[in-house]
KOLVEX-807727 format. One record per residue: residue number from 1; x negated, y negated, z of N, C-alpha, C in turn. Coordinates in pm, 1 decimal, padded with zeros to 6 digits, always signed. Layout:
REM KOLVEX-807727
k->NUM, npx->X, npy->Y, npz->Z, capx->X, capy->Y, capz->Z, cpx->X, cpy->Y, cpz->Z
...
This chain:
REM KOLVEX-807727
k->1, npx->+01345.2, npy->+03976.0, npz->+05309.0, capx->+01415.2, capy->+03865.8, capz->+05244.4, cpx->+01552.1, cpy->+03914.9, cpz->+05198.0
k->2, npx->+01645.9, npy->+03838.5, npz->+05207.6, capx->+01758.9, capy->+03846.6, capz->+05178.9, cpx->+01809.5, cpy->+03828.7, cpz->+05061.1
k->3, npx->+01877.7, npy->+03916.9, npz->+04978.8, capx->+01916.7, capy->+03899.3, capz->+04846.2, cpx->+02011.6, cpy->+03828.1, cpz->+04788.3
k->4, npx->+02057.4, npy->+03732.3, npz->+04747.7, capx->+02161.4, capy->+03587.6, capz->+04732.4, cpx->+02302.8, cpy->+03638.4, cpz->+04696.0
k->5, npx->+02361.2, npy->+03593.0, npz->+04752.7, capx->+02500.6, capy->+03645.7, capz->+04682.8, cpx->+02535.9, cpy->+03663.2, cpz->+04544.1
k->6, npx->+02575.8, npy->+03737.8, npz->+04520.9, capx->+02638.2, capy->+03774.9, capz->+04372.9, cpx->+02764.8, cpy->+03670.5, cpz->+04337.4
k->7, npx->+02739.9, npy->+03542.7, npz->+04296.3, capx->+02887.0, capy->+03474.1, capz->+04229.4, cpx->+02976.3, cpy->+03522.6, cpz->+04192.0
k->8, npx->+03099.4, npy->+03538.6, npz->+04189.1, capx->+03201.2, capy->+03622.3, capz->+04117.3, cpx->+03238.7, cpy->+03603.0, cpz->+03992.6
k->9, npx->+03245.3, npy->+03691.8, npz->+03903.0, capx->+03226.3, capy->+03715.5, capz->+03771.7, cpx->+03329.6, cpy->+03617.2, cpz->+03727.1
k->10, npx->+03442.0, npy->+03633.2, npz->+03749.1, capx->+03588.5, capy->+03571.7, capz->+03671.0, cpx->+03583.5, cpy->+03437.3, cpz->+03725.8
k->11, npx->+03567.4, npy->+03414.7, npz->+03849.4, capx->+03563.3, capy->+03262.4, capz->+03886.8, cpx->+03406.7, cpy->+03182.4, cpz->+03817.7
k->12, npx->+03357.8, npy->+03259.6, npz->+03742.8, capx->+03183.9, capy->+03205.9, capz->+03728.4, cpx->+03241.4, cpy->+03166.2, cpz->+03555.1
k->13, npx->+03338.9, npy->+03234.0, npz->+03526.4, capx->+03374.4, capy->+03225.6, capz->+03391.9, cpx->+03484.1, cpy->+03081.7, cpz->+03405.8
k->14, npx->+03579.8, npy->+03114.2, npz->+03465.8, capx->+03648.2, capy->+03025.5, capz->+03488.2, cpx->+03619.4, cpy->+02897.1, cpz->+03496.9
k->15, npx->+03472.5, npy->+02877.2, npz->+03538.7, capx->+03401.4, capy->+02743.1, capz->+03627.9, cpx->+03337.1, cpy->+02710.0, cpz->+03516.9
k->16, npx->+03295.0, npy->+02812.2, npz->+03363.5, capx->+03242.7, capy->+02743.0, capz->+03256.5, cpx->+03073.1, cpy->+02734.0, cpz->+03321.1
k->17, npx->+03047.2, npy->+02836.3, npz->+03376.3, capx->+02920.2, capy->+02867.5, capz->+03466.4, cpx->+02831.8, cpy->+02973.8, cpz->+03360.9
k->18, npx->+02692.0, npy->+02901.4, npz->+03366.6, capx->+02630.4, capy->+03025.0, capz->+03273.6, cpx->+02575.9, cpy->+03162.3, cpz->+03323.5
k->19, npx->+02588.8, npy->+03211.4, npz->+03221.5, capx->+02602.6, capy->+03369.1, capz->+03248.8, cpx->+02471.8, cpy->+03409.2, cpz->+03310.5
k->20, npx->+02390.6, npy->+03366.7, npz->+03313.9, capx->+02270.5, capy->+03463.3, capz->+03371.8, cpx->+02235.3, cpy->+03419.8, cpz->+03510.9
k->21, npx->+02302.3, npy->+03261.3, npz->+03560.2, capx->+02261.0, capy->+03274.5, capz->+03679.4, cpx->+02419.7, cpy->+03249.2, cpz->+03749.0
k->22, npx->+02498.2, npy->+03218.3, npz->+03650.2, capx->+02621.4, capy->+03142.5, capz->+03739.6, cpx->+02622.6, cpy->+03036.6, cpz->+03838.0
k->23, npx->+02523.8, npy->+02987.4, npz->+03798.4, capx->+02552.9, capy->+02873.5, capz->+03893.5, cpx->+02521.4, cpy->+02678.3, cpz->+03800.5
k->24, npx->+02443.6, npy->+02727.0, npz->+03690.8, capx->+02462.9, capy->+02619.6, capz->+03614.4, cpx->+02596.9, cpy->+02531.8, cpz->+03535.8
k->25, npx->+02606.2, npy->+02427.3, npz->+03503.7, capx->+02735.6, capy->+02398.7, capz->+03389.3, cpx->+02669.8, cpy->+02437.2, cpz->+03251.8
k->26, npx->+02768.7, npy->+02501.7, npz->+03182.9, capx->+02744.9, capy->+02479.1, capz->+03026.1, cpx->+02738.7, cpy->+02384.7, cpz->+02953.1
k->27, npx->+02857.9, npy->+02291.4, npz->+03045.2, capx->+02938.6, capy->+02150.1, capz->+02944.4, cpx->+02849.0, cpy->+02021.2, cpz->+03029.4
k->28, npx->+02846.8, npy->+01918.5, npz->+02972.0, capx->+02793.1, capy->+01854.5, capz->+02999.4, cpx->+02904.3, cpy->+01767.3, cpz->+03102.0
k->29, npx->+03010.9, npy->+01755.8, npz->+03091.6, capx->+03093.7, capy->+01659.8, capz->+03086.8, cpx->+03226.7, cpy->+01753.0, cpz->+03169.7
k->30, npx->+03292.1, npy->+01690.3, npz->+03255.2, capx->+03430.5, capy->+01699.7, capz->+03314.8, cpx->+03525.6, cpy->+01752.6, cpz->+03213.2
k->31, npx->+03617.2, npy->+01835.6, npz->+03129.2, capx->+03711.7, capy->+01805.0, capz->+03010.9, cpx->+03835.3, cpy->+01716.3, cpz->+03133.8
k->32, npx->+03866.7, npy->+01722.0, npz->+03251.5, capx->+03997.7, capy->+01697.2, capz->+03278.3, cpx->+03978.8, cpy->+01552.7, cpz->+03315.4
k->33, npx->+03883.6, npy->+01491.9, npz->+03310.5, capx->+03876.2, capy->+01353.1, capz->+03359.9, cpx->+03746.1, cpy->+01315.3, cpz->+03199.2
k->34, npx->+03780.7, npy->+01330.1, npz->+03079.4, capx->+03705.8, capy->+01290.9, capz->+03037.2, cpx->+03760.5, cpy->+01344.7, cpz->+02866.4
k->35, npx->+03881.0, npy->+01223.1, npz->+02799.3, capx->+03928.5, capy->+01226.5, capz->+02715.8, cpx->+03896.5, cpy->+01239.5, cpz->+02589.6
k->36, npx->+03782.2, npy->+01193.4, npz->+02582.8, capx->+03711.5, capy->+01164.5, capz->+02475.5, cpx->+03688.9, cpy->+01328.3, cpz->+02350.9
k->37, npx->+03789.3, npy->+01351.8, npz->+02280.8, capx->+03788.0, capy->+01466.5, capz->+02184.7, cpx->+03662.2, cpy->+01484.5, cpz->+02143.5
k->38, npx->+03609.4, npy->+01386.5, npz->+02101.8, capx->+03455.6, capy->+01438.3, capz->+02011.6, cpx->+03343.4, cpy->+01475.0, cpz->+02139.4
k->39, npx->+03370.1, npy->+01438.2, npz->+02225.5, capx->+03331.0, capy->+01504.8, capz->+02342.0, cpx->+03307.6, cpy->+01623.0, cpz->+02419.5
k->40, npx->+03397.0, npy->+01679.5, npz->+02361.8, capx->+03480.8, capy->+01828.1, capz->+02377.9, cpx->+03348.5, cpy->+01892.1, cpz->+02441.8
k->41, npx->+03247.6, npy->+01976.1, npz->+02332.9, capx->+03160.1, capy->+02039.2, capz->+02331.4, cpx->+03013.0, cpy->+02007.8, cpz->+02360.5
k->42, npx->+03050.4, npy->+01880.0, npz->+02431.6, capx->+02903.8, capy->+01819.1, capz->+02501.0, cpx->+02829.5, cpy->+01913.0, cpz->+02580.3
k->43, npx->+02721.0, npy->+02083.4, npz->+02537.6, capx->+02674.1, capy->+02096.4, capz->+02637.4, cpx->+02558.6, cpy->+02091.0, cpz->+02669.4
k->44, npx->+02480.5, npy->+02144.8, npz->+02727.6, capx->+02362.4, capy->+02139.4, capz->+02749.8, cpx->+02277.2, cpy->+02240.1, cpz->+02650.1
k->45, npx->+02205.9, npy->+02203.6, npz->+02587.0, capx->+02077.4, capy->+02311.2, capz->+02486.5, cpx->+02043.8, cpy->+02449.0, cpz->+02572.4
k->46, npx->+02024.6, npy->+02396.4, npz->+02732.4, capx->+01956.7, capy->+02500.1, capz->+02792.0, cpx->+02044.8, cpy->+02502.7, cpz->+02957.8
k->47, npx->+02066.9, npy->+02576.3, npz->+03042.9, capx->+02107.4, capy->+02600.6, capz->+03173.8, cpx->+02012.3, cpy->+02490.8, cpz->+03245.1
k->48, npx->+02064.5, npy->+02403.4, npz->+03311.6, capx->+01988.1, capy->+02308.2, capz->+03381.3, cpx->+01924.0, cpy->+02391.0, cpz->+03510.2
k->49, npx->+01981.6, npy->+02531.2, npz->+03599.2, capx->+01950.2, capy->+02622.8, capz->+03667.1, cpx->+01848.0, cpy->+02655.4, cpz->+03622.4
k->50, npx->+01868.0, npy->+02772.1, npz->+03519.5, capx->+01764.1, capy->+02867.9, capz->+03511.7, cpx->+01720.1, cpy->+02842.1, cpz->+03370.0
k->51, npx->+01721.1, npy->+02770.7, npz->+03271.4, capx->+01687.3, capy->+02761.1, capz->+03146.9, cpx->+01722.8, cpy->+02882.7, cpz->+03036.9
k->52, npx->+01825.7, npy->+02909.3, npz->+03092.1, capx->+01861.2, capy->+02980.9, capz->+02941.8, cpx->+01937.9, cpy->+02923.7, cpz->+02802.0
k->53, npx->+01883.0, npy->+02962.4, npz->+02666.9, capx->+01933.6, capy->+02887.9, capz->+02611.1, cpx->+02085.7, cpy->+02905.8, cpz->+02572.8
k->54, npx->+02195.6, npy->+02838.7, npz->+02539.2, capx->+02289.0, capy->+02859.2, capz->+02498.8, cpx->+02323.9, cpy->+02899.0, cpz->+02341.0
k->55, npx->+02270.4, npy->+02821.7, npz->+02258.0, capx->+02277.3, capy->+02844.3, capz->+02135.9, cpx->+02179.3, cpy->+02966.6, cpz->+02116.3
k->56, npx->+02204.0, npy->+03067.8, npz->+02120.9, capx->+02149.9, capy->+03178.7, capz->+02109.6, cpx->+02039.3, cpy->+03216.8, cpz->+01941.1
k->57, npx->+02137.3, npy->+03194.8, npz->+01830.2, capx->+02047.7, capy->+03150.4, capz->+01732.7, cpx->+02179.6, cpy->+03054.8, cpz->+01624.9
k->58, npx->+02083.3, npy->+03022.4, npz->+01492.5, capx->+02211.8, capy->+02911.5, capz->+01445.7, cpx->+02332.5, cpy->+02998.2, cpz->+01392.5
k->59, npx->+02415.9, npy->+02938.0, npz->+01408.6, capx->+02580.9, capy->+02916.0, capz->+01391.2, cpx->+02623.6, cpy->+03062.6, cpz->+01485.8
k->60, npx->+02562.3, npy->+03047.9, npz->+01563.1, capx->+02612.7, capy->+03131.6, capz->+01692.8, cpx->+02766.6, cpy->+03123.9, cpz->+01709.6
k->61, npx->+02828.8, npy->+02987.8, npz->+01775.2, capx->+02889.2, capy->+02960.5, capz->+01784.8, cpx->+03056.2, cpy->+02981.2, cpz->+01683.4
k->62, npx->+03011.8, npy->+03046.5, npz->+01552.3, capx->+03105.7, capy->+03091.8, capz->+01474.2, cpx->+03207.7, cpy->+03175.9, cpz->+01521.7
k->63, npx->+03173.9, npy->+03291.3, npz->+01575.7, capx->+03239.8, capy->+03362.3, capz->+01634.5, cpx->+03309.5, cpy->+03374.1, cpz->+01782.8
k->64, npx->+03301.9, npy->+03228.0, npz->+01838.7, capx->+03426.6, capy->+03218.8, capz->+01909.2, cpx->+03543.4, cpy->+03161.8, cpz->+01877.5
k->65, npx->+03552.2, npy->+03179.2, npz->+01738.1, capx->+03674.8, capy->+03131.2, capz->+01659.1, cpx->+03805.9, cpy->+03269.6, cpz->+01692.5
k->66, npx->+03761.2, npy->+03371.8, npz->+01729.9, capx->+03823.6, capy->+03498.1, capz->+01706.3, cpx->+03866.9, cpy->+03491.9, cpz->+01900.6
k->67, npx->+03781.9, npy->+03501.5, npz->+01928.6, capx->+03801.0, capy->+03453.0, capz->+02094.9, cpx->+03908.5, cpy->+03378.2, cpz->+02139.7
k->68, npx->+03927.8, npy->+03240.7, npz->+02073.9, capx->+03980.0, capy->+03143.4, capz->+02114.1, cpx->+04127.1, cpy->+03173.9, cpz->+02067.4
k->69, npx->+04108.2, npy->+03278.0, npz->+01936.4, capx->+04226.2, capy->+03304.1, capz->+01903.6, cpx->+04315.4, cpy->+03376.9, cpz->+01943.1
k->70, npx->+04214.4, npy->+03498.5, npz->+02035.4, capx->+04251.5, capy->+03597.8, capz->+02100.6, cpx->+04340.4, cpy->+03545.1, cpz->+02253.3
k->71, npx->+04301.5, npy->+03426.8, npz->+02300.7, capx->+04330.3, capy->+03390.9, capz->+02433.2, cpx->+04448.2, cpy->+03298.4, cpz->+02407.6
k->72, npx->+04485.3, npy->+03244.0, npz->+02284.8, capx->+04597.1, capy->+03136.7, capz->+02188.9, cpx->+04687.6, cpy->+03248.7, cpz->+02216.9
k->73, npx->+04649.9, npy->+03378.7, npz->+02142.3, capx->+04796.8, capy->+03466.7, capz->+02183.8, cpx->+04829.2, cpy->+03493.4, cpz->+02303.1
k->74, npx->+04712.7, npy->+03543.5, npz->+02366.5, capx->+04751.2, capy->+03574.0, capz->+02530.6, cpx->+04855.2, cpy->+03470.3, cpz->+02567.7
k->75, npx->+04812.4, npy->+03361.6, npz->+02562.3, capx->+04864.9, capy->+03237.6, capz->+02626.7, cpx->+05032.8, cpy->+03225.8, cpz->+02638.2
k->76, npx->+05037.5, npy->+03255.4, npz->+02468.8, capx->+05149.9, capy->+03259.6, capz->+02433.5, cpx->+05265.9, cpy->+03367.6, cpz->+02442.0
k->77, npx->+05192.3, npy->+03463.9, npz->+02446.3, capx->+05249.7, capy->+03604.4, capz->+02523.8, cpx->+05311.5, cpy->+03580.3, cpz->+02689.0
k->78, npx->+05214.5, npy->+03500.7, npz->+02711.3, capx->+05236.9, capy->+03497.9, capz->+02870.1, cpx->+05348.5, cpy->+03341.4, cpz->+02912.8
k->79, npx->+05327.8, npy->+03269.5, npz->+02801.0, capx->+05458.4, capy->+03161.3, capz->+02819.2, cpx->+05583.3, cpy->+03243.3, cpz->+02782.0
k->80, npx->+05591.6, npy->+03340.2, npz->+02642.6, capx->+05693.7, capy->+03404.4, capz->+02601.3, cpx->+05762.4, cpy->+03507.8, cpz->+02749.4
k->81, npx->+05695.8, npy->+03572.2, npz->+02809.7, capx->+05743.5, capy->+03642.9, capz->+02932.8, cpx->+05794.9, cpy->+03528.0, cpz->+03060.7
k->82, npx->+05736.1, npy->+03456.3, npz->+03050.1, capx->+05760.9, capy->+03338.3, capz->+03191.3, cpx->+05888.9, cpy->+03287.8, cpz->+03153.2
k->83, npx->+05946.7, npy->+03238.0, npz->+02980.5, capx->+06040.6, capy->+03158.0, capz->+02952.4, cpx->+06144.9, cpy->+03258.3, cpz->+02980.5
k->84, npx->+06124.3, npy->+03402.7, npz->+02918.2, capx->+06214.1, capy->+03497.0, capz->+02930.1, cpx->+06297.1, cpy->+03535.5, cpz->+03044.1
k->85, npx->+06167.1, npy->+03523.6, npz->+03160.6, capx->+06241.9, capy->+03541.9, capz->+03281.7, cpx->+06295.8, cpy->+03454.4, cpz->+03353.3
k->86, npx->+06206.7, npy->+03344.8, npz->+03371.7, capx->+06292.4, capy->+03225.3, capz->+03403.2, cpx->+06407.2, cpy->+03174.7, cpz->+03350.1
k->87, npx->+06403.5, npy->+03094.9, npz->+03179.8, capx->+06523.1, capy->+03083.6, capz->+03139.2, cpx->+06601.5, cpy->+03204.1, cpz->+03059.0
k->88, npx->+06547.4, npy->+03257.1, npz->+02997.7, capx->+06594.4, capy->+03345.6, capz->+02921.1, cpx->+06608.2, cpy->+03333.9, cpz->+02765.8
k->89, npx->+06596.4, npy->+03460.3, npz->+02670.9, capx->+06594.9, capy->+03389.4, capz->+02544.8, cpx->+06680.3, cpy->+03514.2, cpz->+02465.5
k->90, npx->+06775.0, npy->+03466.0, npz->+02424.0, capx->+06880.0, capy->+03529.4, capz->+02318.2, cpx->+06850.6, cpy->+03491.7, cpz->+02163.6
k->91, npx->+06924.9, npy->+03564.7, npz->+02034.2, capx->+06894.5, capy->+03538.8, capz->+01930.4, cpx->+07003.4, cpy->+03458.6, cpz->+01916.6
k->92, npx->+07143.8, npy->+03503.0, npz->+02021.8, capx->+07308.6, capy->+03410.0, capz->+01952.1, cpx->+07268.5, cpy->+03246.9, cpz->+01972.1
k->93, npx->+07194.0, npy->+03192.4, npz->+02061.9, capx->+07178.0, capy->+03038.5, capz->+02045.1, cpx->+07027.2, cpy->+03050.1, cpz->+01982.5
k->94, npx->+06953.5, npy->+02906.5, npz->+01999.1, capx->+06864.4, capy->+02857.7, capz->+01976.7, cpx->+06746.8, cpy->+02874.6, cpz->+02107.7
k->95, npx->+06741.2, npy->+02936.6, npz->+02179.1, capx->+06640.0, capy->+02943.5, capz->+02262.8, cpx->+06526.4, cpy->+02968.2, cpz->+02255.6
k->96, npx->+06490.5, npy->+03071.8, npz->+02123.9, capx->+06388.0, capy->+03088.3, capz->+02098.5, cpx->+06335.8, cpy->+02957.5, cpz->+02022.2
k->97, npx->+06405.6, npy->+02897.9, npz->+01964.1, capx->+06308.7, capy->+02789.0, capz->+01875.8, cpx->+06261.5, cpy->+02672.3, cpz->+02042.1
k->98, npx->+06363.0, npy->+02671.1, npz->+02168.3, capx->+06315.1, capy->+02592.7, capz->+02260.9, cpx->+06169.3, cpy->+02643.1, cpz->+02311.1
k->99, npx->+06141.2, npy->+02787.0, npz->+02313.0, capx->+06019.2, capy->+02838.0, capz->+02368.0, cpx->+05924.7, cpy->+02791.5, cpz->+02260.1
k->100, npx->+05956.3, npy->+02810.6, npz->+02099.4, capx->+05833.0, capy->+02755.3, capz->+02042.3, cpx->+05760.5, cpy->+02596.9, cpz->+02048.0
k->101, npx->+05882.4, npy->+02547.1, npz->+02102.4, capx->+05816.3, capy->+02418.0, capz->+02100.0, cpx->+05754.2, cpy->+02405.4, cpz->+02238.9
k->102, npx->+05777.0, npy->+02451.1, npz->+02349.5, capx->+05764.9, capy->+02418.8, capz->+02497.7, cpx->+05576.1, cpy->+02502.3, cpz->+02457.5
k->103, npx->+05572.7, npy->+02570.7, npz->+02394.5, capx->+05484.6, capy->+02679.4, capz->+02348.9, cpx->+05414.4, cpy->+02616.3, cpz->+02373.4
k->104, npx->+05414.9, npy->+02530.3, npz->+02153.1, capx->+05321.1, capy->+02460.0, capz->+02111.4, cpx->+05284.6, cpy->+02330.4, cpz->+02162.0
k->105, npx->+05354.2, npy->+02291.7, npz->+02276.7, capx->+05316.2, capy->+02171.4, capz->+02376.5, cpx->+05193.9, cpy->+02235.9, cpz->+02457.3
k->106, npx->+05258.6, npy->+02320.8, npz->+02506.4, capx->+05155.8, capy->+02379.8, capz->+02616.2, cpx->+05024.0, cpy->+02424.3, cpz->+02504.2
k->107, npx->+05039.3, npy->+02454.0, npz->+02416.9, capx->+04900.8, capy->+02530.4, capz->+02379.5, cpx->+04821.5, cpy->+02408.3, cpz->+02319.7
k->108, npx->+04888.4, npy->+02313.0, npz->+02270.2, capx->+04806.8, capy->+02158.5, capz->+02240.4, cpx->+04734.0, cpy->+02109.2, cpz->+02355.9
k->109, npx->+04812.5, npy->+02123.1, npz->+02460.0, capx->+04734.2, capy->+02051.4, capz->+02569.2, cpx->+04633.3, cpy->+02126.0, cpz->+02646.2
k->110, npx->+04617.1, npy->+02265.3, npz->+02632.8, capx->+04582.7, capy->+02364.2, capz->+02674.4, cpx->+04409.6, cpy->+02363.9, cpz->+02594.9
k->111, npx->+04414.5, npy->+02359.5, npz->+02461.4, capx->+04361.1, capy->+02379.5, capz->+02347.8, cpx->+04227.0, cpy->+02355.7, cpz->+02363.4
k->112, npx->+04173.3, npy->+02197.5, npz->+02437.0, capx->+04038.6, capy->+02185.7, capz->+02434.3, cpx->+03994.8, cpy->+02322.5, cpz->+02603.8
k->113, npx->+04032.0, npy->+02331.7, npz->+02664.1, capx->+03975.6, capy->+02399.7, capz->+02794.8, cpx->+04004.9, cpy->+02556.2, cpz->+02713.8
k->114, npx->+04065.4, npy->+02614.5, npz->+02657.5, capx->+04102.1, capy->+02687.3, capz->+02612.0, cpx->+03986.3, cpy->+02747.9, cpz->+02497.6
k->115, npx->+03896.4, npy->+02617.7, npz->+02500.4, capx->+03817.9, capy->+02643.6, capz->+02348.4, cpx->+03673.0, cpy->+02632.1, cpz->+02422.1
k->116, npx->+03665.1, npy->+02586.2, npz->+02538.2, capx->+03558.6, capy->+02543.4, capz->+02608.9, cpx->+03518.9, cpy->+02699.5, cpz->+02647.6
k->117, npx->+03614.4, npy->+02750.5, npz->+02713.6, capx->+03651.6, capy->+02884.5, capz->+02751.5, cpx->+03603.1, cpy->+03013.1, cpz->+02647.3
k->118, npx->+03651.5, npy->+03000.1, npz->+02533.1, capx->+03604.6, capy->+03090.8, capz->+02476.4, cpx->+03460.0, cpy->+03105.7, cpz->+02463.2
k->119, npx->+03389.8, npy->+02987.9, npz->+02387.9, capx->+03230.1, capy->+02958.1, capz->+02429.4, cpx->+03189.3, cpy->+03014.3, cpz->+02532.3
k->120, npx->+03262.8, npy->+02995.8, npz->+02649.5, capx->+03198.2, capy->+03071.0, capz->+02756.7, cpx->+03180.2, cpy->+03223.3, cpz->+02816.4
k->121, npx->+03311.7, npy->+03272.4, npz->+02769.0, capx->+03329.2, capy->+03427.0, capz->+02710.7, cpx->+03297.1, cpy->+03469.3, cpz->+02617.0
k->122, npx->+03201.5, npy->+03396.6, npz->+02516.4, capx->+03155.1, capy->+03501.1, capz->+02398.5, cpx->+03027.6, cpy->+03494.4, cpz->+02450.3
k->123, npx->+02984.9, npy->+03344.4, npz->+02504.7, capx->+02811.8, capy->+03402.1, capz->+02539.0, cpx->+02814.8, cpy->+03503.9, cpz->+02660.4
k->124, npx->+02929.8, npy->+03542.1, npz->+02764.6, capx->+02889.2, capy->+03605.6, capz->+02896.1, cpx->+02911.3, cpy->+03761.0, cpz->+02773.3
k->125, npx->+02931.8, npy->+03771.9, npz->+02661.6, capx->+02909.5, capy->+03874.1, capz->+02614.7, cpx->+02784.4, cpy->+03950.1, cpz->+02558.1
k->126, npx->+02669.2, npy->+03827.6, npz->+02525.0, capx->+02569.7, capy->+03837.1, capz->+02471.5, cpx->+02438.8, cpy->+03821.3, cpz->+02597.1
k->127, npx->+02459.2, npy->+03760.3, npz->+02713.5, capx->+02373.7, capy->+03734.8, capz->+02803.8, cpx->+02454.4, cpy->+03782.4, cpz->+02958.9
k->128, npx->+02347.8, npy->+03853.3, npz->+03013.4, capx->+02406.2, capy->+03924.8, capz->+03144.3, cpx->+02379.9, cpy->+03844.4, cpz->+03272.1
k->129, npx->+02378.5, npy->+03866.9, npz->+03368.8, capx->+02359.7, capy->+03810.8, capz->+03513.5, cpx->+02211.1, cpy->+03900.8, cpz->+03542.3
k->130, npx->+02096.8, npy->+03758.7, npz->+03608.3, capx->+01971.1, capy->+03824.6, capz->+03584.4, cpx->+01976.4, cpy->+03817.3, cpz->+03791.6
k->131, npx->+02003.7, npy->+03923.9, npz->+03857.8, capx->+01983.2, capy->+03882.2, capz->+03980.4, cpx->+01854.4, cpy->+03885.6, cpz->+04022.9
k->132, npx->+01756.2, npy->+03903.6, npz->+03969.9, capx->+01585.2, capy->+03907.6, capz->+04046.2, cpx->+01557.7, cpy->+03747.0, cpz->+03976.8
k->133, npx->+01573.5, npy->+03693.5, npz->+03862.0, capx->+01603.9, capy->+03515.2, capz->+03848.4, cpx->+01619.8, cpy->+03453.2, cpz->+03974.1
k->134, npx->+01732.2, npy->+03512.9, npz->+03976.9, capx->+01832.8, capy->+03447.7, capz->+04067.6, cpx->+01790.9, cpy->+03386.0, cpz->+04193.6
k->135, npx->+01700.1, npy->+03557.6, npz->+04191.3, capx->+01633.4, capy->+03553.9, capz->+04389.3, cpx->+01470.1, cpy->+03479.6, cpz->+04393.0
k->136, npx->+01451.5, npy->+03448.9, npz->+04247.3, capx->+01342.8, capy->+03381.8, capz->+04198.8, cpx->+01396.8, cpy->+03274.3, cpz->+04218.3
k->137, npx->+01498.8, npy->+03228.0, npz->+04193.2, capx->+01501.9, capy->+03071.2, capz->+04228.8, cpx->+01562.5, cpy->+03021.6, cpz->+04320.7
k->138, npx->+01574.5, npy->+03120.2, npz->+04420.9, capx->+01645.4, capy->+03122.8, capz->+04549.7, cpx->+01558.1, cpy->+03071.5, cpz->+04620.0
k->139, npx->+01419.6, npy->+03150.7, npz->+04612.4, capx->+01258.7, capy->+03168.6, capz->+04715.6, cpx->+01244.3, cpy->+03045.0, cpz->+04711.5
k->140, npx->+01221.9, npy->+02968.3, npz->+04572.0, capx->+01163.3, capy->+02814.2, capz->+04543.3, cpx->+01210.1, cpy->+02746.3, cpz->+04663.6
């Protein structure tokens, strides 16, 4: 028997895919076709795949406050280098106050996938990829 492919780690994260089999959704819901803010964090209790739970135990979820914050700077690190090179930013005009706002546009709109994201990188920290699962629910 043949052993199932291994999903790729960063695209399994990216996809908001749970960690132990990668192939489930976390979220219940679309975020890019599906406006609804209080919505945000619609996910599933358990992996509709393989049943793992998400909420690991209560207020789990606390500590992707530090996560989300961690990837807010990235973000912004990485608009600060893009504006730099593209337009450029001096102290003699105002350019830098143009990057903070182009910033804080981008990181508003950014903000819910951004937060969906972290959730999904703090649990692939606490739960691993189970590949004999995997090939367990491959056989079925």
């Amino acid at each position: 028997m043949a052993t199932p492919k291994r999903p790729n780690f960063f695209l399994s994260i990216l996809q908001l895919k749970c960690p132990r089999c990668r192939r489930g959704h976390m979220f219940r819901n679309n975020i890019f076709f599906h406006w609804r803010l209080s919505r945000i964090f619609d996910m599933y209790e358990r992996c509709p795949v393989c049943d793992q739970k998400f909420e690991l135990e209560t207020g789990f979820w606390f500590g992707t406050g530090y996560v989300s914050y961690a990837l807010s700077v990235a973000f912004s690190v990485a608009t600060l280098v893009a504006y730099a090179v593209l337009i450029g930013i001096t102290w003699r005009d105002n350019s830098i106050f143009y990057w903070l706002i182009v910033n804080a546009i981008l990181l508003a709109i950014c903000q819910p996938w951004i937060m969906r994201l972290s959730r999904t990188l703090y649990l692939y920290f606490f739960v691993y990829y189970d590949e004999e699962l995997v090939a367990h629910l491959e056989s079925k």
